[in-house]
N, C-alpha and C positions, 0 to 999 in steps of 0.2 A: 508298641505297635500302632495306637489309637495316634501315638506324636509322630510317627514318621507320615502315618496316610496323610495327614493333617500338612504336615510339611512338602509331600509330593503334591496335593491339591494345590496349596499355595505357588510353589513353584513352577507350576504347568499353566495357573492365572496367570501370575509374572510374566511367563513367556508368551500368552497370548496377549498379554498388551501392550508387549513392543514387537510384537510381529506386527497389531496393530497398527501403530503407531509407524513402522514402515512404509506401511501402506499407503497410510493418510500423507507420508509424504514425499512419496511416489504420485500418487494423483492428485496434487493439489498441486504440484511444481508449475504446470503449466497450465494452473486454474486462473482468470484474468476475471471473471462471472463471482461477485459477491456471494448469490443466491448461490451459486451452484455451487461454491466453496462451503458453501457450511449445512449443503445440503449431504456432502462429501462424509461432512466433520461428522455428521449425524448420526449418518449409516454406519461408517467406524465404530466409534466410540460408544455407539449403543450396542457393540458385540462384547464391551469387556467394562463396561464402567453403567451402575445405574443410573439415572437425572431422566425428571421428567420436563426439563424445560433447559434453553438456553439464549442467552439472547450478547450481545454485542454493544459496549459503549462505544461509539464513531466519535472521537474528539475532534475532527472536522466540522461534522455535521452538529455535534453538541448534544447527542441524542441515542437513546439505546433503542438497539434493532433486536424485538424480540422473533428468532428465528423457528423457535420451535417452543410455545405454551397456547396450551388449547383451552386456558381461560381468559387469555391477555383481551379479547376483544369482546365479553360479556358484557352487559351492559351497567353501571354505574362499578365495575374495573377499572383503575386507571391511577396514573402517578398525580400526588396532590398537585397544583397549580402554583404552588405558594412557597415551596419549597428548593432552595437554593442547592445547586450542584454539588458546592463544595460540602453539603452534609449529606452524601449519597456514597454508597460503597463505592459503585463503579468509578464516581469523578477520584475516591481516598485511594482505591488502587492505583488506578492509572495517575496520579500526581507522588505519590511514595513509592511506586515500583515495586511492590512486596505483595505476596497473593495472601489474602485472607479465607480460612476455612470456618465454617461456622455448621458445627453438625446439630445446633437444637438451637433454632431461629427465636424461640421463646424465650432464651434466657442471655439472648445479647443486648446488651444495653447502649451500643455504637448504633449510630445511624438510622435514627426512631425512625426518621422516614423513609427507608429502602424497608425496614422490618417489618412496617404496618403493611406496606406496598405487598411485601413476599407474602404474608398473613393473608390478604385479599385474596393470592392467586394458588392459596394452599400449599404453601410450599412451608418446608418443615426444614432442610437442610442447606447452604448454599458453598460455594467454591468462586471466590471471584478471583482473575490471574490475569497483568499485565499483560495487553499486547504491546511490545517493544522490539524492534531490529536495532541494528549498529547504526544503522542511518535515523531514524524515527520512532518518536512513540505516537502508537495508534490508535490508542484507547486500552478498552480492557474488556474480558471473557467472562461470561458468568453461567455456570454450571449450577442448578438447582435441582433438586430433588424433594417429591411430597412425600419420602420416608425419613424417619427422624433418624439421627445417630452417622448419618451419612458423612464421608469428608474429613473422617478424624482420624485417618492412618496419615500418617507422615509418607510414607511410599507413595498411597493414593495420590497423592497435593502434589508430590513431585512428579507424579506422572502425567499428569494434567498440565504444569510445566513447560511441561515438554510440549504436550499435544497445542498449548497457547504459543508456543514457540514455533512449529510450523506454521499454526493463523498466522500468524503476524510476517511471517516470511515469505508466505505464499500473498497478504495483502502489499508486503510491500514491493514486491514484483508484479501485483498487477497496476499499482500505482504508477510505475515506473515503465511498463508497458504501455499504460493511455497518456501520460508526457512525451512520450516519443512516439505515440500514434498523432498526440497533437500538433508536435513539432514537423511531422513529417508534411500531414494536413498543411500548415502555413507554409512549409518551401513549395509544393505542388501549386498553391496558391500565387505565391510569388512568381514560378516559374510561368502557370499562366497568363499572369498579370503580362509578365514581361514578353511573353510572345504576343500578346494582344494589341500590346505597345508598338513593338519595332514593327508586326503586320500591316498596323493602321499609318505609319509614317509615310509622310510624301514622298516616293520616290525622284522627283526632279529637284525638290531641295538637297535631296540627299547627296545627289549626282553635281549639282550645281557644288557645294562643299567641298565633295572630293577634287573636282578637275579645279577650284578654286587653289587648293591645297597644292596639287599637281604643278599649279602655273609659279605659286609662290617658288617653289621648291627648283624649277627650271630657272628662274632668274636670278635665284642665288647661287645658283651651279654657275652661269656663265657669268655674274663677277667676280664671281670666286677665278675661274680660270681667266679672266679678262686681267686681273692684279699678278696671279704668276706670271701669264704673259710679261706682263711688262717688266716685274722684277728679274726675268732673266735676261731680258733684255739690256740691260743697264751692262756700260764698262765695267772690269774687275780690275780693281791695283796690285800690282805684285808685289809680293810679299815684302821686299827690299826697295 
C-alpha cells in the first residue's frame, strides 16, 4: 500500500514537470528580453524543482549572469580575481557539452574555485547543464541549491536537460531576432542614404545627360539609315 501511494506521488511530480516544462516553452518561444526569459524560467521551475539560486555563463560576454541569488551582491561575495575560466564549472560544462550534478558541494574535489565560490554564497548542492542549439553554443545553466543532497536523481538532471534546452533555443532565437532587427536597421539606413542622395542631385545636370544621351542616340539612328540608304541603292547583278 505505503509502495503504491509512493509511486502515485511520484508519478503526479513526474507529470507536473513536464506540464511544466510545456509551459516554459510555450512562453519563452517568443521571448527576445534576456531578463524576462529567465524571469520566465524562474516562476516555472520553482513550481516543480527546488534551487535557491540560478545564474547563466554568457560565452560571448565571458561572464556568468547571476539571475536569481540574494547573496551574490554582499559585500566581500565575489568570484576570486585570479582565477582562470578554464578551471570553473561553468567554462568545464560549456567546453565538454556534458551537465554536471553535484549534490554535497563539500566533498567535490573538481573545480576549487567555483566550490569555495558556492561555499561563499551557501550553496550546498549545484546542477550545472549546457546551453547549446544545432546552430551554437551559448554557455551554460546553473541550477543551485542551499539544501544538501539535492540533484542526485538521474530523472531530476534529465529534466533539467531539457528545461537548458528550451534556454538555449529560446536565446538563440532572440539572437537571431536582433541580427535581423540589425540588418533590417542598415537597409532602412541605406535606403535613406540613397534618397538623400538622388534628392540633393542637380537636376540640370541630370537633364543636360539625358538629352546628351538623347542626341547621341538620334545621330546614330540617322547613319545607321543614311548606310541602308545607300546600300539599296546600289545595281543588283543577276544571278546568270
Amino acid at each position: 500500500m505505503v509502495s503504491a501511494v509512493r509511486e502515485t506521488r511520484e508519478e503526479q511530480s513526474l507529470a507536473a514537470r513536464y506540464e511544466s516544462l510545456i509551459r516554459l516553452a510555450d512562453a519563452v518561444r517568443q521571448q527576445h528580453d534576456a531578463k524576462e526569459l529567465f524571469r520566465l524560467l524562474i516562476s516555472e521551475l520553482s513550481q516543480v524543482v527546488q534551487f535557491d539560486a540560478i545564474a547563466q555563463f554568457d560565452e560571448a560576454a565571458n561572464k556568468v549572469n547571476w539571475h536569481l541569488c540574494d547573496r551574490c551582491n554582499q559585500p566581500g561575495v565575489g568570484p576570486p580575481s585570479d582565477v582562470a575560466k578554464e578551471e570553473t564549472l561553468a567554462w568545464w560544462v560549456y567546453e565538454h557539452q556534458e551537465a554536471v550534478a553535484i549534490p554535497l558541494v563539500e566533498e567535490e574535489t573538481r573545480f576549487p574555485a567555483t566550490i569555495q565560490r558556492l561555499k561563499e554564497l551557501g550553496i550546498e548542492s549545484v546542477c550545472a547543464l549546457p546551453l547549446t542549439t544545432v546552430h551554437r553554443r551559448l554557455g551554460s545553466l546553473i541550477i543551485a541549491s542551499e539544501q544538501r543532497g539535492r540533484y542526485s536523481e538521474e530523472e531530476e538532471v534529465r529534466f533539467l536537460s531539457l528545461v537548458a534546452d528550451q534556454i538555449a533555443l529560446a536565446m538563440d532565437d532572440a539572437l537571431n531576432f536582433q541580427a535581423s532587427q540589425r540588418a533590417k536597421q542598415r537597409l532602412e539606413l541605406l535606403l535613406d542614404l540613397t534618397n538623400h542622395v538622388v534628392s540633393n542631385l542637380d537636376l540640370r545636370d541630370l537633364l543636360r545627360e539625358i538629352l546628351a544621351k538623347e542626341s547621341f542616340a538620334r545621330e546614330w539612328n540617322r547613319r545607321l539609315r543614311n548606310r541602308l540608304r545607300l546600300r539599296s541603292s546600289k545595281p543588283v547583278s543577276p544571278p546568270f
